[in-house]
N, CA, C and O atoms as a GROMACS GRO file, in nm:
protein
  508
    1UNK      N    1   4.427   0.740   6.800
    1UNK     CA    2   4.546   0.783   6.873
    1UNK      C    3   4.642   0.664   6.879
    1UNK      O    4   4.607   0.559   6.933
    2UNK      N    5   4.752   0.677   6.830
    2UNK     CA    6   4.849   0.574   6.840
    2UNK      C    7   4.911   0.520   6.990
    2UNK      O    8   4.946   0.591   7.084
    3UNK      N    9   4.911   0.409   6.983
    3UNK     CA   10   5.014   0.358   7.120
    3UNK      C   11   5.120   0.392   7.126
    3UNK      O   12   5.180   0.371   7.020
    4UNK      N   13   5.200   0.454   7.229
    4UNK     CA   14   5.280   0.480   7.239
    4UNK      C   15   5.398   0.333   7.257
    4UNK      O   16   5.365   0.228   7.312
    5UNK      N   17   5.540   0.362   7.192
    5UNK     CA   18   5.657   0.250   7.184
    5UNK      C   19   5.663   0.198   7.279
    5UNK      O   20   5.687   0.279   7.368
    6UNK      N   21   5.650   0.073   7.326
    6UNK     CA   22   5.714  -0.011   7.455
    6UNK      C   23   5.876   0.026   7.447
    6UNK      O   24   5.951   0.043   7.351
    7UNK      N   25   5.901   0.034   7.625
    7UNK     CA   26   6.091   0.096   7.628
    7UNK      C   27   6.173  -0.050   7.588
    7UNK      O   28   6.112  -0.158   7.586
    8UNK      N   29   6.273  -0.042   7.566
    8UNK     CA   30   6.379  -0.080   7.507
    8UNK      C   31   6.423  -0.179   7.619
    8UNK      O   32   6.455  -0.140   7.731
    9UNK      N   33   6.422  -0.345   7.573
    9UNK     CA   34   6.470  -0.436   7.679
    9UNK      C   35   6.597  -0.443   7.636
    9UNK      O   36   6.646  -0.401   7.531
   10UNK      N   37   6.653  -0.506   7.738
   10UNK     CA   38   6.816  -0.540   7.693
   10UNK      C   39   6.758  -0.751   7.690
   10UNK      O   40   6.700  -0.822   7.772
   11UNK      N   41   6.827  -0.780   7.527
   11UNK     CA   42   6.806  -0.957   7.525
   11UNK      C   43   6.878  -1.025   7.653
   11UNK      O   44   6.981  -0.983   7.706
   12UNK      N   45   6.813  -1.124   7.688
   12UNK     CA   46   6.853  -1.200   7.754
   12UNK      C   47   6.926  -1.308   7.733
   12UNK      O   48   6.860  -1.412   7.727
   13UNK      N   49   7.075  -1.320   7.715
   13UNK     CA   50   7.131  -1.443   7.651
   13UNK      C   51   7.141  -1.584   7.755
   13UNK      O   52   7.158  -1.699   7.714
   14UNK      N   53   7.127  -1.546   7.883
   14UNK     CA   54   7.142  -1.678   7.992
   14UNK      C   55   7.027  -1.629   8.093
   14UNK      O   56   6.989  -1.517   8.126
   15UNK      N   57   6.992  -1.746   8.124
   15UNK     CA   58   6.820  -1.753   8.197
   15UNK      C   59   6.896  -1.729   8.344
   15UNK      O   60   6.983  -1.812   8.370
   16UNK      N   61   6.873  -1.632   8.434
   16UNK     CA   62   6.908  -1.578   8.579
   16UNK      C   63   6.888  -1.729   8.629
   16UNK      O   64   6.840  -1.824   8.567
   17UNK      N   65   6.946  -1.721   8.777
   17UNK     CA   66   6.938  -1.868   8.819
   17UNK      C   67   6.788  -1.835   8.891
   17UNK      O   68   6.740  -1.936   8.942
   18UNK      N   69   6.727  -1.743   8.901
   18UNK     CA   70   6.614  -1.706   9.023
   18UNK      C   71   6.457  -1.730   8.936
   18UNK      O   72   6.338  -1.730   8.969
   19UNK      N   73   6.550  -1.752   8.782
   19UNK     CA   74   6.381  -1.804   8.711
   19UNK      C   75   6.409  -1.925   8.677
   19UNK      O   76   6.369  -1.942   8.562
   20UNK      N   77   6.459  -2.021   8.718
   20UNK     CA   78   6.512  -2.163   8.708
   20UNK      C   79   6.389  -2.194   8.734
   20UNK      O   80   6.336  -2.251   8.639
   21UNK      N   81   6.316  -2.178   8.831
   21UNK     CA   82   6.174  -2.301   8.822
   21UNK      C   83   6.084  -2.276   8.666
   21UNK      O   84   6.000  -2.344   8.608
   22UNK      N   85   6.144  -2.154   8.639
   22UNK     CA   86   6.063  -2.221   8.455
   22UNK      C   87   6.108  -2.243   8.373
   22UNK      O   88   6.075  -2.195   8.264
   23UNK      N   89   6.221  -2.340   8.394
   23UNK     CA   90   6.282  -2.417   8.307
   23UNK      C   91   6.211  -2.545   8.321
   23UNK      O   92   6.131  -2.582   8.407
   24UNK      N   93   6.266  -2.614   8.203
   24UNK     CA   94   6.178  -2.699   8.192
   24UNK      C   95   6.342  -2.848   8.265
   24UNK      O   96   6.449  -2.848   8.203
   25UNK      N   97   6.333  -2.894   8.321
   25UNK     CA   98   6.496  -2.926   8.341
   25UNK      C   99   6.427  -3.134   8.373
   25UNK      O  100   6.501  -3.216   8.426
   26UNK      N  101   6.333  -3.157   8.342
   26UNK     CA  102   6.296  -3.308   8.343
   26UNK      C  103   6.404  -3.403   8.251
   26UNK      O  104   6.421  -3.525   8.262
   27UNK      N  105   6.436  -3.357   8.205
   27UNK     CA  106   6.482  -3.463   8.103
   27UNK      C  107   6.452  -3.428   7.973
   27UNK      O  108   6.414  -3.316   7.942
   28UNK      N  109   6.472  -3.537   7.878
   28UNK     CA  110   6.373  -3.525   7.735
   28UNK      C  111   6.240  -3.495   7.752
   28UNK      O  112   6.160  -3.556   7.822
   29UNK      N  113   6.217  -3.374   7.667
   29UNK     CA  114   6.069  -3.379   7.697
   29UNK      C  115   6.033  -3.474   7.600
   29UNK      O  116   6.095  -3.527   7.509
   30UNK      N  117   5.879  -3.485   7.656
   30UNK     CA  118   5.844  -3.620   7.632
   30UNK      C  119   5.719  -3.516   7.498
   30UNK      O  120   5.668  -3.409   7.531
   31UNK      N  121   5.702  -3.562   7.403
   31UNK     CA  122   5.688  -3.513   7.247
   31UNK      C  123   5.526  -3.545   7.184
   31UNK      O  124   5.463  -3.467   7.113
   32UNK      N  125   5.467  -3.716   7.241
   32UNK     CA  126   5.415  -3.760   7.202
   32UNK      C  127   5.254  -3.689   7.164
   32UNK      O  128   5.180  -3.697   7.067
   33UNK      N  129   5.248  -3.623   7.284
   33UNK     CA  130   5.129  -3.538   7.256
   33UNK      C  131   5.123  -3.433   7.091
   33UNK      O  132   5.040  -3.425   7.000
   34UNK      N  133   5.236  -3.377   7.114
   34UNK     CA  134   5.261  -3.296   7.022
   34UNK      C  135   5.260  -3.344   6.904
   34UNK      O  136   5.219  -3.273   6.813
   35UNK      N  137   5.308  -3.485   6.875
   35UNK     CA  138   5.319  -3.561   6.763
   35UNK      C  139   5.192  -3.610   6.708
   35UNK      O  140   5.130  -3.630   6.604
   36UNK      N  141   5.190  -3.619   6.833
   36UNK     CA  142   4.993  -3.648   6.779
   36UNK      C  143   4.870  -3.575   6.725
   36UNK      O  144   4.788  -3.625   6.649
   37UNK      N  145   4.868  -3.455   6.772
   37UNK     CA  146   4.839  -3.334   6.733
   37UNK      C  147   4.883  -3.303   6.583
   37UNK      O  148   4.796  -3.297   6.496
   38UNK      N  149   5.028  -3.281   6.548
   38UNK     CA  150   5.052  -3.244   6.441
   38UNK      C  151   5.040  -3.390   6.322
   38UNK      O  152   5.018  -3.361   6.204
   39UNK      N  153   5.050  -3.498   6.349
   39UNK     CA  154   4.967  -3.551   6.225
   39UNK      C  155   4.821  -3.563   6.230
   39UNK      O  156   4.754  -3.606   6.135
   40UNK      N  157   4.774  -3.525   6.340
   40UNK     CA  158   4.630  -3.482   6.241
   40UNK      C  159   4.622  -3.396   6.203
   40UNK      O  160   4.536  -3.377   6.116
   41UNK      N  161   4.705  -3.294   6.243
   41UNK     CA  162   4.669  -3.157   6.115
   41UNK      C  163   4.713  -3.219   5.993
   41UNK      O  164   4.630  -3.266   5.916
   42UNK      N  165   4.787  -3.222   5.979
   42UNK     CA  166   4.903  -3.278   5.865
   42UNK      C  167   4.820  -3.350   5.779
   42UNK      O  168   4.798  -3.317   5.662
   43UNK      N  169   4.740  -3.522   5.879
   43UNK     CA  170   4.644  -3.558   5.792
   43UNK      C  171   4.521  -3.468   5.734
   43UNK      O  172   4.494  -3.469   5.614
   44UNK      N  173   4.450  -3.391   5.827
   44UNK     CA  174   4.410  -3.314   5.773
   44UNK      C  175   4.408  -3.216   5.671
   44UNK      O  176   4.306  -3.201   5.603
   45UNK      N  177   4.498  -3.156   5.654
   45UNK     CA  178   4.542  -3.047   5.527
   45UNK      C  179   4.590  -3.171   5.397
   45UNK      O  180   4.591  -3.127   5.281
   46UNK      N  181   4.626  -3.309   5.417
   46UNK     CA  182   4.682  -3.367   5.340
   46UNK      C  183   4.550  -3.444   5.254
   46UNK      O  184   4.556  -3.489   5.139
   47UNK      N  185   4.415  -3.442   5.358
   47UNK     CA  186   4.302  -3.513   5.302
   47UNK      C  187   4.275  -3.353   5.234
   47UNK      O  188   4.278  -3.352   5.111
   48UNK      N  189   4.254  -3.244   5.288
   48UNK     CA  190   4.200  -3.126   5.173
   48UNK      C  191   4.304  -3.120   5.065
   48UNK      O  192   4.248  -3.074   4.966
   49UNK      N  193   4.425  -3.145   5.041
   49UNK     CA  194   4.517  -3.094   4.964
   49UNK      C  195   4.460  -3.211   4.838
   49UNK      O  196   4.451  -3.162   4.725
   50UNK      N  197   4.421  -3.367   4.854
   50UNK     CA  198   4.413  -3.442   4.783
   50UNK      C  199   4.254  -3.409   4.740
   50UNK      O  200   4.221  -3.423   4.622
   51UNK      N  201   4.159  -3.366   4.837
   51UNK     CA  202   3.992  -3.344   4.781
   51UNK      C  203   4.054  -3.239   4.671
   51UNK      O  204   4.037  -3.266   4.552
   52UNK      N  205   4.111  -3.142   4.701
   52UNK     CA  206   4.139  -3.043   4.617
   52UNK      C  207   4.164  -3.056   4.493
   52UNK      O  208   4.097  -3.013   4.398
   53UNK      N  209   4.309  -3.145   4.494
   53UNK     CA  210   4.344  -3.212   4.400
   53UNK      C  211   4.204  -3.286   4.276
   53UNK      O  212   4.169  -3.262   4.161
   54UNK      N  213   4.173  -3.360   4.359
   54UNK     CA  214   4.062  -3.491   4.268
   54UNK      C  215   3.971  -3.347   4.236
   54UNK      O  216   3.926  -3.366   4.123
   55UNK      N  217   3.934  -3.240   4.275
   55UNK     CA  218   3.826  -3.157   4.192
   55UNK      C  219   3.908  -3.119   4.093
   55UNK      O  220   3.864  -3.141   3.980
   56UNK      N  221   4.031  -3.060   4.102
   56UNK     CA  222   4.096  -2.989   4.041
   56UNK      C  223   4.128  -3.098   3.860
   56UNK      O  224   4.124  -3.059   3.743
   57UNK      N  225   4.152  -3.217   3.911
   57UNK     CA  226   4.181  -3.316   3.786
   57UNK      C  227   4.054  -3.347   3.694
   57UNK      O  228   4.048  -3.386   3.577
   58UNK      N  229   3.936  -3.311   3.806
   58UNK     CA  230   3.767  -3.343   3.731
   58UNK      C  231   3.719  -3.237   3.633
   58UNK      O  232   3.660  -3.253   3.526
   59UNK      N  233   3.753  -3.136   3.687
   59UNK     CA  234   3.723  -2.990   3.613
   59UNK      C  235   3.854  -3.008   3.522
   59UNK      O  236   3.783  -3.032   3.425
   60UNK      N  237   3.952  -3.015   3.482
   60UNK     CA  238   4.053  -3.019   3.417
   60UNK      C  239   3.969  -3.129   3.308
   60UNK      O  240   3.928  -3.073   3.206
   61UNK      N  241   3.942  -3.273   3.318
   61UNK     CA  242   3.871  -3.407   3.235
   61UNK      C  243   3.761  -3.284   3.184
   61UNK      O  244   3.787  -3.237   3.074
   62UNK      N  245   3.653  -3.232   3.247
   62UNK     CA  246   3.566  -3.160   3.185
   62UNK      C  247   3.583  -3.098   3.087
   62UNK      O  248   3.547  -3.123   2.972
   63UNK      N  249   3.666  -2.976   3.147
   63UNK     CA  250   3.744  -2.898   2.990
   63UNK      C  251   3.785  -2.881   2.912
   63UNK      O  252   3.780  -2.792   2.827
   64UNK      N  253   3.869  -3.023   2.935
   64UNK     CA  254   3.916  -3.076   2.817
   64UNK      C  255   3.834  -3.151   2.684
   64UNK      O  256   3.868  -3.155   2.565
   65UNK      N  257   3.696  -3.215   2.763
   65UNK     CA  258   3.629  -3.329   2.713
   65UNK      C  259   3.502  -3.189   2.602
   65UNK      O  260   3.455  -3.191   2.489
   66UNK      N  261   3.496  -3.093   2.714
   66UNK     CA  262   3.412  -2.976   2.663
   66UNK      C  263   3.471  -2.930   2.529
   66UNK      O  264   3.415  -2.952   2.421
   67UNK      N  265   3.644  -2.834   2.552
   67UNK     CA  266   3.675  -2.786   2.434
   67UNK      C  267   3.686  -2.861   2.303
   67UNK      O  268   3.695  -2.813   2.190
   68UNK      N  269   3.684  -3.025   2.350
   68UNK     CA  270   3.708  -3.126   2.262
   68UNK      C  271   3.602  -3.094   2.172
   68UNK      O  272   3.618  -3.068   2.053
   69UNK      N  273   3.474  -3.099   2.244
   69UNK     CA  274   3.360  -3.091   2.168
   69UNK      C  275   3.311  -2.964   2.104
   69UNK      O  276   3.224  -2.983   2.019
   70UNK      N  277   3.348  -2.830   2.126
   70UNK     CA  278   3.361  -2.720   2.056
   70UNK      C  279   3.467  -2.775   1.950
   70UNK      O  280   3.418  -2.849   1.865
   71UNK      N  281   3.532  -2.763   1.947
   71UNK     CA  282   3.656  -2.791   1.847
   71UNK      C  283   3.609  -2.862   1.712
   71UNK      O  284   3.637  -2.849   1.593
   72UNK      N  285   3.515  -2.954   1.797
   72UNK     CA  286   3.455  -3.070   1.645
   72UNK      C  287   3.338  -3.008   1.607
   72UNK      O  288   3.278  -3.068   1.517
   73UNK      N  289   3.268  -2.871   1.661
   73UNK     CA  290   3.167  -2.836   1.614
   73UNK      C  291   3.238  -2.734   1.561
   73UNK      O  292   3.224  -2.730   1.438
   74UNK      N  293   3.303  -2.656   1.602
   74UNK     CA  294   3.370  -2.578   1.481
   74UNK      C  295   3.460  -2.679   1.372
   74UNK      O  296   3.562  -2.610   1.382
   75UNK      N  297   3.479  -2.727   1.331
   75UNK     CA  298   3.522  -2.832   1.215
   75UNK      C  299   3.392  -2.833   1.135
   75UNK      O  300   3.376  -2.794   1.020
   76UNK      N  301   3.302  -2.886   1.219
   76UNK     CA  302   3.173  -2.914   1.110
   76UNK      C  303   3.129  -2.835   1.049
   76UNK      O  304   3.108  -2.855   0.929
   77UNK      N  305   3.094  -2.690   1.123
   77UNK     CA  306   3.069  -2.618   1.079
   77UNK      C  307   3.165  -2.504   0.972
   77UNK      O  308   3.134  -2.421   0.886
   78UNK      N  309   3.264  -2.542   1.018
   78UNK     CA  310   3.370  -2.474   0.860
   78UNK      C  311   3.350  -2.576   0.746
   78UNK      O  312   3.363  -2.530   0.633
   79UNK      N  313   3.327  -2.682   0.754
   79UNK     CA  314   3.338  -2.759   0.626
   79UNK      C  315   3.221  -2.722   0.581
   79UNK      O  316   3.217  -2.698   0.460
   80UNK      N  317   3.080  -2.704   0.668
   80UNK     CA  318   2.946  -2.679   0.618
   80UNK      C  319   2.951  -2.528   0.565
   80UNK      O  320   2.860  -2.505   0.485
   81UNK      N  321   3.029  -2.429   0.589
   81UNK     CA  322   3.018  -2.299   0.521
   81UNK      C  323   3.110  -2.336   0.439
   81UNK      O  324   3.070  -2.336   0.323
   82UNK      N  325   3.201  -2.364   0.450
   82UNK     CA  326   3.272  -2.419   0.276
   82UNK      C  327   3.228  -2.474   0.168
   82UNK      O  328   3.280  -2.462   0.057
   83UNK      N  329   3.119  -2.545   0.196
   83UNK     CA  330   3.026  -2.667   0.135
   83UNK      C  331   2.950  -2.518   0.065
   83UNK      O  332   2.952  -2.503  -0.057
   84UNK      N  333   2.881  -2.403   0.165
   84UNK     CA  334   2.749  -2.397   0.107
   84UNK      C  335   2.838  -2.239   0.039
   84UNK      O  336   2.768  -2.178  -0.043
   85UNK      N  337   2.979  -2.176   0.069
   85UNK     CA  338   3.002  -2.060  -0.059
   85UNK      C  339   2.981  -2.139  -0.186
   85UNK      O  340   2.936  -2.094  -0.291
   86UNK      N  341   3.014  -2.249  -0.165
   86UNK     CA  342   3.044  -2.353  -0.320
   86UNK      C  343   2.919  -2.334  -0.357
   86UNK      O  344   2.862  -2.256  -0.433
   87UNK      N  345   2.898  -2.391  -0.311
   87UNK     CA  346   2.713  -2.349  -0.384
   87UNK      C  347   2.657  -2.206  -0.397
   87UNK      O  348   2.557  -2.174  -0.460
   88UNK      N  349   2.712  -2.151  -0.349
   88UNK     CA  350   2.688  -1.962  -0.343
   88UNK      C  351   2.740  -1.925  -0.489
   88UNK      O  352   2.679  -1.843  -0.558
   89UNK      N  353   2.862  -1.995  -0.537
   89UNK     CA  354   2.962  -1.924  -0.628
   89UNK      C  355   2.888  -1.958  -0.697
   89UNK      O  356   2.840  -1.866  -0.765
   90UNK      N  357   2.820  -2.129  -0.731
   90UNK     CA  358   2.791  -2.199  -0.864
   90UNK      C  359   2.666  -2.144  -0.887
   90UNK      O  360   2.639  -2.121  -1.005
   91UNK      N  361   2.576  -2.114  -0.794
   91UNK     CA  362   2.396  -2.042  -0.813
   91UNK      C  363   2.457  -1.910  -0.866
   91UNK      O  364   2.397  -1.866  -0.964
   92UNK      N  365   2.544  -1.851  -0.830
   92UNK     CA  366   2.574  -1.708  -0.849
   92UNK      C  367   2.613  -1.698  -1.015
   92UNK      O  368   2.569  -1.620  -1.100
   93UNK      N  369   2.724  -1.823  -1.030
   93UNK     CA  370   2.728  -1.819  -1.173
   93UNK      C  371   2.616  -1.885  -1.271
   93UNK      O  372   2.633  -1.888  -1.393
   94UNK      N  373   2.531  -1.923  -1.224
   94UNK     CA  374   2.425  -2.004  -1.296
   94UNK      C  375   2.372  -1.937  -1.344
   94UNK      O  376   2.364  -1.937  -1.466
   95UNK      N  377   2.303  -1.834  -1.252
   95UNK     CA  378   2.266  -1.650  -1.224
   95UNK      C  379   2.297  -1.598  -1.325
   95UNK      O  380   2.221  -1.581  -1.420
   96UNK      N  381   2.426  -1.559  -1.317
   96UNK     CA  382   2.515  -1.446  -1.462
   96UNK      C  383   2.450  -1.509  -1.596
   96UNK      O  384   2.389  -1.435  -1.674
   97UNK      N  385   2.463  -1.640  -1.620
   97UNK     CA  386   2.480  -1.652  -1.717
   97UNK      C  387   2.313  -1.732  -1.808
   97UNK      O  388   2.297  -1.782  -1.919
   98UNK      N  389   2.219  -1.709  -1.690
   98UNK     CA  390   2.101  -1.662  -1.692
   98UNK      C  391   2.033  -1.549  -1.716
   98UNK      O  392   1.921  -1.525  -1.763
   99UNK      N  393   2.130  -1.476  -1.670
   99UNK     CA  394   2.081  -1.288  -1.700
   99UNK      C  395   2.125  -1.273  -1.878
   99UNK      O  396   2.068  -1.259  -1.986
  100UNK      N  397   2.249  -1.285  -1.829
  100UNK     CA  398   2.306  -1.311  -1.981
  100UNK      C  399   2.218  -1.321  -2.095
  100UNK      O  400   2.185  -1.229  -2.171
  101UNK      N  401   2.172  -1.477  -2.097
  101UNK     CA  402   2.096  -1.551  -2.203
  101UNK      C  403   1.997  -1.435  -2.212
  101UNK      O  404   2.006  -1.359  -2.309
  102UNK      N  405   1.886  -1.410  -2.100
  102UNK     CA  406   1.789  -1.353  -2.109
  102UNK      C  407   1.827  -1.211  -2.195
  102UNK      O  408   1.762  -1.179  -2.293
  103UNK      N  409   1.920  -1.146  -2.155
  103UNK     CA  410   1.971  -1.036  -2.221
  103UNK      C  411   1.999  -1.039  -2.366
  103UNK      O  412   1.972  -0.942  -2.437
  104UNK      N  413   2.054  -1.153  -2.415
  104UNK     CA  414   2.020  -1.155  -2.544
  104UNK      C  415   1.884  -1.190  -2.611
  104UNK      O  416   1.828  -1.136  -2.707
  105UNK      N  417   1.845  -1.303  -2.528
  105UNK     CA  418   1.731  -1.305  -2.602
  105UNK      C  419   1.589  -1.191  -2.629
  105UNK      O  420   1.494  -1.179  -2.706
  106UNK      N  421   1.651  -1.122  -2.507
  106UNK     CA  422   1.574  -1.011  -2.517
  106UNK      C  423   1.574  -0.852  -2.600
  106UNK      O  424   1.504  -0.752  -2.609
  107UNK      N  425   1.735  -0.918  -2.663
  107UNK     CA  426   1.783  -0.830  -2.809
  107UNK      C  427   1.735  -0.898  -2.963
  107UNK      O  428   1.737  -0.853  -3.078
  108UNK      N  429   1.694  -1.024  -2.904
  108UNK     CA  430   1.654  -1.132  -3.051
  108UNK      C  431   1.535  -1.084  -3.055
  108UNK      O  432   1.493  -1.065  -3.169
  109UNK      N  433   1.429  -1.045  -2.926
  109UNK     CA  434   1.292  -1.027  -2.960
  109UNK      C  435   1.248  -0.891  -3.006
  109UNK      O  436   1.159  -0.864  -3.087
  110UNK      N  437   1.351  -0.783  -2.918
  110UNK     CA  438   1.359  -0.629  -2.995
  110UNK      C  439   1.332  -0.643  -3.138
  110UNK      O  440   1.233  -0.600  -3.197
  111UNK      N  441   1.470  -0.732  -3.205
  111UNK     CA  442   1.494  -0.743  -3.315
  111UNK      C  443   1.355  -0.776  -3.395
  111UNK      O  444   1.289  -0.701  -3.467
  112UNK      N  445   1.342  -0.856  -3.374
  112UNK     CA  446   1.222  -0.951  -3.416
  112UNK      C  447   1.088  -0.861  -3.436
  112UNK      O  448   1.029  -0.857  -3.544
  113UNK      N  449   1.060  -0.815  -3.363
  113UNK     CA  450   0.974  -0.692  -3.286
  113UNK      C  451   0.997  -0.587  -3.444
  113UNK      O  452   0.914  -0.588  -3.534
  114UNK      N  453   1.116  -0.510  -3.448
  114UNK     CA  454   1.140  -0.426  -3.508
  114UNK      C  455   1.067  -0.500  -3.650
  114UNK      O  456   0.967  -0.451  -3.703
  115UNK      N  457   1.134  -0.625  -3.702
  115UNK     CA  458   1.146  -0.658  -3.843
  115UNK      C  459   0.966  -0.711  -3.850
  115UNK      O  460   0.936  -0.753  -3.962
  116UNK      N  461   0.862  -0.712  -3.758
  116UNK     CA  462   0.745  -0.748  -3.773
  116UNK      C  463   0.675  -0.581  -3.767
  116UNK      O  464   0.559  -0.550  -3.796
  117UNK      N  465   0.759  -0.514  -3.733
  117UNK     CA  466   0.679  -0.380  -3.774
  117UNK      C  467   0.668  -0.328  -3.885
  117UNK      O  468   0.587  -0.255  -3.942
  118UNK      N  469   0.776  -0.383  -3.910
  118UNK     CA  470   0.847  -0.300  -4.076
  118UNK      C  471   0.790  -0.412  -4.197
  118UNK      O  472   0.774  -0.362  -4.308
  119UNK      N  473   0.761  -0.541  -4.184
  119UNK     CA  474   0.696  -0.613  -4.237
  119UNK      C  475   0.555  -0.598  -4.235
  119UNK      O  476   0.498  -0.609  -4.343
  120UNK      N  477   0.495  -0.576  -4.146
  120UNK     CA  478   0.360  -0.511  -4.137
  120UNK      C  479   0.270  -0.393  -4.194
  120UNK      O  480   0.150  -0.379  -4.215
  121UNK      N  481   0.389  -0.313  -4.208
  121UNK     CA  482   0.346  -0.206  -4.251
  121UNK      C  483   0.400  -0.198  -4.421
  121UNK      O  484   0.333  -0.135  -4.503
  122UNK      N  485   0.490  -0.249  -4.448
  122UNK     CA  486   0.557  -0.274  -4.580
  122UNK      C  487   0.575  -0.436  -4.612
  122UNK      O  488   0.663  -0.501  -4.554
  123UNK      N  489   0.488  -0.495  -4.704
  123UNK     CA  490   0.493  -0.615  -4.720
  123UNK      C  491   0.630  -0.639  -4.828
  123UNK      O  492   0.715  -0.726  -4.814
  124UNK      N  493   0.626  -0.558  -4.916
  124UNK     CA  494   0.749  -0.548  -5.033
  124UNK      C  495   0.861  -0.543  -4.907
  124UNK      O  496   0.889  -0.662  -4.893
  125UNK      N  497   0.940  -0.466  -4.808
  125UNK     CA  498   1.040  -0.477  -4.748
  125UNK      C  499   1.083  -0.586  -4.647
  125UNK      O  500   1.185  -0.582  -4.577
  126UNK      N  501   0.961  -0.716  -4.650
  126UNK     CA  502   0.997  -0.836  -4.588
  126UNK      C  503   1.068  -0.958  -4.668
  126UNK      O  504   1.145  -1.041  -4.619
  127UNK      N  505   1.014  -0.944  -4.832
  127UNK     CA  506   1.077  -1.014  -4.955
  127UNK      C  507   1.202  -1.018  -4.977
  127UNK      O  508   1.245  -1.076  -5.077
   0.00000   0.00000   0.00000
């Protein structure tokens, strides 16, 4: 259930003379307490603002010192997969041209094969 609106004051621009005793009418007020009070907050929030700070610059040195060191392990490791397609391409072509050879030579021995049958069986058609 909601509160109902407080009624409508009219502002007060000059203090009645009949609330004069709560004025404050000494003189200067005197501050010092207050001053004192507010620099230790002040020091206070100014010692967290600087702890803050010094974590904030440590974790910053970290991350930096961290990504540093990702950075150089990815380097190494691109030069080391660069290093080893090279060697992928050259085994690969070593490969081809291994199959290759074998492929012929394995038309030299057909051959060969054929002309020892036909020699075998016909000594006149090896002459």
């Amino acid at each position: 259930m909601p509160t109902p609106p407080l009624p409508k004051v009219e502002v007060v621009k000059r203090v009645p003379v009949e609330a004069g005793k709560l004025k404050c009418s000494k003189g200067p007020p005197d501050c010092g307490l207050l001053n004192d009070k507010m620099s230790l907050m002040w020091g206070k929030y100014k010692d967290l603002v600087d702890e803050l700070q010094q974590t904030m610059d440590k974790n910053d040195f970290e991350f930096k010192e961290f990504s540093d060191n990702l950075n150089e392990q990815l380097e190494v490791l691109r030069n080391a997969k660069a290093r080893y397609i090279t060697e992928l391409n050259e085994a690969t072509a070593n490969m081809n041209s291994a199959q290759e050879e074998m492929s012929e030579k394995e038309q030299q021995r057909i051959e060969l094969d054929h002309k020892f049958q036909v020699c075998s069986t016909d000594s006149l058609a090896c002459t």
